[in-house]
C-alpha positions as CSV (number, residue, x, y, z in Angstrom):
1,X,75.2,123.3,117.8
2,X,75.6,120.1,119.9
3,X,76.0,122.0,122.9
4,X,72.7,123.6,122.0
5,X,70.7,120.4,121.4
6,X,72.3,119.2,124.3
7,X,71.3,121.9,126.9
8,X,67.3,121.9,125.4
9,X,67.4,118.0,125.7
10,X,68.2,118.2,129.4
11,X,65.4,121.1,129.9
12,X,63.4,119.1,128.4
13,X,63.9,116.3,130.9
14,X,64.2,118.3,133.7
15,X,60.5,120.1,132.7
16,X,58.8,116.8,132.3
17,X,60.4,115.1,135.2
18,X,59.0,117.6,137.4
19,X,55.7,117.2,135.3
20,X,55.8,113.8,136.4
21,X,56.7,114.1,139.9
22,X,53.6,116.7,139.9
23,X,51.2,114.2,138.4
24,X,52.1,110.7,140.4
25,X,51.9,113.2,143.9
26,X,48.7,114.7,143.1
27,X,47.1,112.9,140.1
28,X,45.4,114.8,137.0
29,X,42.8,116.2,138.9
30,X,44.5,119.0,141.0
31,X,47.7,118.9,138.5
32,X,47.6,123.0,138.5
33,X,47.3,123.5,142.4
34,X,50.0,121.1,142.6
35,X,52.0,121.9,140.2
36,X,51.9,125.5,141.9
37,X,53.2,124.1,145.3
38,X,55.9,121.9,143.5
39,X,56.9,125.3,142.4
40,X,56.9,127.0,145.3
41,X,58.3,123.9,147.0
42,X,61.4,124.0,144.5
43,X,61.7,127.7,144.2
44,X,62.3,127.8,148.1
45,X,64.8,125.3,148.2
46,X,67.1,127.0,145.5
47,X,66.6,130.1,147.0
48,X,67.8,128.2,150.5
49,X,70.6,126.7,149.0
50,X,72.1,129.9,147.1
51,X,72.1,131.9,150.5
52,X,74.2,129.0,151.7
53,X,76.6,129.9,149.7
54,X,76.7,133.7,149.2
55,X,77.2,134.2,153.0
56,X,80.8,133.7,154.0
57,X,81.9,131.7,156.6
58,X,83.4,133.2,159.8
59,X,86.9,132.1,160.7
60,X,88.1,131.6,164.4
């Protein structure tokens, strides 16, 4: 149950981290446009980063 509490707690974090990060770039007036290019933003580097290391690297 710990473990549980544990893993919302840090989803939690991570959600309003990004929620702040969103609101201190483009303030409360454009939060949804930004928070839609944080996304994207976010999306495309994970998406980046997990190709890096599905492909295998060749050997000489």
């Amino acid at each position: 149950m710990a473990l549980l509490r544990g893993i919302f707690w840090f989803a939690l974090f991570i959600v309003l981290a990004f929620c702040f990060v969103v609101l201190f770039e483009y303030g409360p007036h454009d939060f949804k446009n930004g928070f839609q290019k944080e996304f994207a933003r976010v999306k495309s580097f994970v998406v980046k980063q997990t190709e890096k290391i599905q492909k295998p690297k060749k050997q000489p």
